[in-house]
C-alpha positions as CSV (number, residue, x, y, z in Angstrom):
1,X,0.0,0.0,0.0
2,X,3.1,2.5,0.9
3,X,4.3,1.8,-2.8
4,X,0.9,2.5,-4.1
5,X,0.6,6.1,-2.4
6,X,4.2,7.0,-3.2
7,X,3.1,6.2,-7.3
8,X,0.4,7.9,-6.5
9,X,1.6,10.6,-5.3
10,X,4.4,11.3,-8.2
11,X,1.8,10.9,-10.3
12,X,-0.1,13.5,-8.6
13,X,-3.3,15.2,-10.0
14,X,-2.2,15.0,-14.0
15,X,-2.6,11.0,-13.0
16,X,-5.5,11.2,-11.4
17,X,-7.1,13.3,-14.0
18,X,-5.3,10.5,-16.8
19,X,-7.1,7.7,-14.5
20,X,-10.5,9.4,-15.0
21,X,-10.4,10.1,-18.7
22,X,-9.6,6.5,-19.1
23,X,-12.4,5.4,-16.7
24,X,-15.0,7.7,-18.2
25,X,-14.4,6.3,-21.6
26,X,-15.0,2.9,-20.4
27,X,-11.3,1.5,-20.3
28,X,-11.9,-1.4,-17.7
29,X,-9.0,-0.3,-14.6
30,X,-9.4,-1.7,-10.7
31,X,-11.7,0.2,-8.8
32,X,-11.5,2.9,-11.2
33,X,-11.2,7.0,-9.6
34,X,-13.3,5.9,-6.6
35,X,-10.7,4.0,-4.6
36,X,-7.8,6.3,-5.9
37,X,-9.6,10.0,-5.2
38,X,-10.6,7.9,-1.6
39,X,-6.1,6.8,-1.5
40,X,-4.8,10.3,-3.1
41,X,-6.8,12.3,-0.3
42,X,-5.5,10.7,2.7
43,X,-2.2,10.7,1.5
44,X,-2.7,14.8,0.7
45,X,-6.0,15.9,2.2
46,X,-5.0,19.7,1.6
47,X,-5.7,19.3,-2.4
48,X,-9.0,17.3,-1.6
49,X,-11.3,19.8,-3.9
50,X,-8.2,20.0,-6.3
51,X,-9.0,16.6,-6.8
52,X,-12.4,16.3,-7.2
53,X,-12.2,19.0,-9.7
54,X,-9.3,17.0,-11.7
55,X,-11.9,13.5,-11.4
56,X,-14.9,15.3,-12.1
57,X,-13.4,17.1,-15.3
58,X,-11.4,13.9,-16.1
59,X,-14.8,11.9,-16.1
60,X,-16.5,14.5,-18.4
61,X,-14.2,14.1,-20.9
62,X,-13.7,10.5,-20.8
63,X,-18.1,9.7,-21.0
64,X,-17.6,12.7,-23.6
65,X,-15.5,10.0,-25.9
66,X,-18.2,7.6,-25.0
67,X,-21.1,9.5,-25.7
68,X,-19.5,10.9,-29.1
69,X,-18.4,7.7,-30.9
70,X,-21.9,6.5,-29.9
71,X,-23.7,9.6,-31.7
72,X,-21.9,8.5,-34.6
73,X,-22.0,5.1,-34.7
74,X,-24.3,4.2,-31.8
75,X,-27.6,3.4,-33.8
76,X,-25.7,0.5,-35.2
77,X,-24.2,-0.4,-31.8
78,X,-27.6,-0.9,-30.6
79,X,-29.3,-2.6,-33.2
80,X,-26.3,-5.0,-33.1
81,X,-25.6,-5.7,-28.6
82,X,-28.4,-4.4,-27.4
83,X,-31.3,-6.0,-28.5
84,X,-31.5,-8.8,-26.8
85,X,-31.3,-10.0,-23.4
86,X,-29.8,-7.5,-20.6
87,X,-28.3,-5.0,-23.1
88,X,-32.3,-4.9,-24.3
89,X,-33.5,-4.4,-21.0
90,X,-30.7,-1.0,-20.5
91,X,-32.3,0.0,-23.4
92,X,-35.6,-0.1,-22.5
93,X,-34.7,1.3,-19.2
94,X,-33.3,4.3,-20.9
95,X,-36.6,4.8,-23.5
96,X,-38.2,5.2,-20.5
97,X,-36.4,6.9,-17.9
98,X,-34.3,9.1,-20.7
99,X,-31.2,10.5,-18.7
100,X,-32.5,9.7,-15.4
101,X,-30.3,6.3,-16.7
102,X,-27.2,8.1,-16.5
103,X,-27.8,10.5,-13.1
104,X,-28.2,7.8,-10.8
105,X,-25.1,5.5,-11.5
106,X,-23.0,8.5,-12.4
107,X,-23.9,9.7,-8.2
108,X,-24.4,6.5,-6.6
109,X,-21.0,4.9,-6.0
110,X,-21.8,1.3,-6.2
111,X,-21.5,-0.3,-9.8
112,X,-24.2,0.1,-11.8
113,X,-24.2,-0.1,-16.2
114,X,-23.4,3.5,-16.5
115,X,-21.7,3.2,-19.9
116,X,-24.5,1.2,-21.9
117,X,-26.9,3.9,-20.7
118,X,-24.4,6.7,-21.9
119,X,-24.1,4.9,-25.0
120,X,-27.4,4.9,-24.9
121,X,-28.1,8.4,-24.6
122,X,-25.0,9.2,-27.8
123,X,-27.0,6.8,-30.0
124,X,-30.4,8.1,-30.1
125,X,-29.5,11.6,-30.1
126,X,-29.9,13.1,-26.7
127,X,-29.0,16.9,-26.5
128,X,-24.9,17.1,-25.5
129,X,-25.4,19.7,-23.3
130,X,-28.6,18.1,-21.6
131,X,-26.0,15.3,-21.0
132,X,-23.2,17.3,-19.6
133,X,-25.8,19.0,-17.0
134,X,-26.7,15.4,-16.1
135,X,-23.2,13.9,-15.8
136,X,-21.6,16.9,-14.1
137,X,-24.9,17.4,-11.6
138,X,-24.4,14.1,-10.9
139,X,-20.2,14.0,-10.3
140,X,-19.6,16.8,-8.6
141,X,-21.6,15.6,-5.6
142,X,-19.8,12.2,-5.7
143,X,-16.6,13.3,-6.2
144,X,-16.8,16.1,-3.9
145,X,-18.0,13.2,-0.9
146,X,-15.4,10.9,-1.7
147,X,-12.6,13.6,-1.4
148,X,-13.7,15.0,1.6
149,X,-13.9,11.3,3.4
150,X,-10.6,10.7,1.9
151,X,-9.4,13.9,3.6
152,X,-10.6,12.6,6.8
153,X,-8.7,9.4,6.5
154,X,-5.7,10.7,6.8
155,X,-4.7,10.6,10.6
156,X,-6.8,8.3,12.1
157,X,-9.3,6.6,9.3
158,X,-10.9,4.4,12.0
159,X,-11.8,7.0,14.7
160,X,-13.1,8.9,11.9
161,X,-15.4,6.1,10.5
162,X,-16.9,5.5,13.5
163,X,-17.2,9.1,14.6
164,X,-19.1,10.0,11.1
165,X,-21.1,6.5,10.9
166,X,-24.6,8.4,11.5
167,X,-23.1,10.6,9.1
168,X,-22.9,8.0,6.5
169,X,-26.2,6.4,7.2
170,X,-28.4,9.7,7.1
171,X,-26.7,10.6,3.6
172,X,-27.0,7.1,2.2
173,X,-30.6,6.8,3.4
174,X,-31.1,10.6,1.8
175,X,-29.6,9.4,-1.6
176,X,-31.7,6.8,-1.7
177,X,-34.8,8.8,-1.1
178,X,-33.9,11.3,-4.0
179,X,-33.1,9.0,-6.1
180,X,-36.4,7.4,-5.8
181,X,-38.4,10.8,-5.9
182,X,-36.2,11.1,-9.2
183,X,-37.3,8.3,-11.0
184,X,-41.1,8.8,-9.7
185,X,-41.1,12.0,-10.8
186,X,-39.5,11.0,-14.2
187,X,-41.4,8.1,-14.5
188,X,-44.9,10.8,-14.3
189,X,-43.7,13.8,-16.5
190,X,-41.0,11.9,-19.0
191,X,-42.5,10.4,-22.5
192,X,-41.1,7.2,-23.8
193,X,-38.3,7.6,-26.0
194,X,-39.0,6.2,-29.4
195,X,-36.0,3.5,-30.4
């Protein structure tokens, strides 16, 4: 783990910003920018927002890659992996949620099919700057979280764990709760999307 933080930290924010490009555009790595923004914080918890601002940027770009090579190409894509079986059922999911699809794995830290949705979204021609609202809106809360735990790691990352448990609870319970209000509120006022 010492050898990790010390690449880590050579490689500073240009790295981390390199690890969320690659991420973004769906270049399978371990634990993608979670687990390092979570490692580069403790190890320098004074360029926590620095950070998040490198991963949030980084992952822009990299679902921008995504999302563009699927605007071009994407109606094929579909046609050909996702219609059938579970890559059908993301696109049905997406018809009828539209970029709801994309907010709530983009916030929610657990995996979750995030690129077939943005795929998704570049194939059947959803606005580019609706999407950027949606990614970014989404991001910058996550991002921001994750830095700001890995900032409190950094002494003592027991003691702090178990002094911000309620902490933890009360905001996982309240992002469970808006996402659900999301998707009941897009599932009343959004129209099917026509594929």
């Amino acid at each position: 783990m010492k050898h990790f933080l010390a690449v880590l930290s050579a490689l500073g924010l240009p790295g981390l910003f390199l690890m969320a490009i690659i991420d973004g555009a769906g270049v399978p790595n371990p634990s993608g920018p979670d687990v390092i923004l979570l490692l580069y914080t403790s190890h320098r918890p004074d360029h926590w927002w620095q950070a998040a601002l490198c991963a949030v940027t980084g992952s822009l770009i990299g679902s921008l890659v995504l999302f563009e090579i699927a605007r071009r190409g994407g109606r094929k894509y579909l046609e050909d992996h996702l219609s059938t079986g579970r890559g059908k059922k993301f696109r049905d999911w997406f018809r009828h949620y539209g970029l709801v699809t994309v907010f709530i794995p983009a916030l929610v830290p657990i995996p979750m099919p995030l690129k077939a949705f943005e795929i998704c979204a570049g194939a059947l021609g959803v606005s580019r700057a609706a999407f950027v609202i949606t990614f970014v809106g989404a991001r910058i809360p996550r991002y921001l979280a994750l830095c700001w735990l890995g900032r409190g790691l950094h002494e003592e990352p027991i003691k702090f764990l178990k002094a911000n448990s309620f902490n933890f609870l009360w905001i996982a319970l309240a992002t469970l709760a808006f996402c659900v209000i999301l998707v009941k509120v897009s599932d009343r006022y959004r129209k099917p999307r026509e594929i």
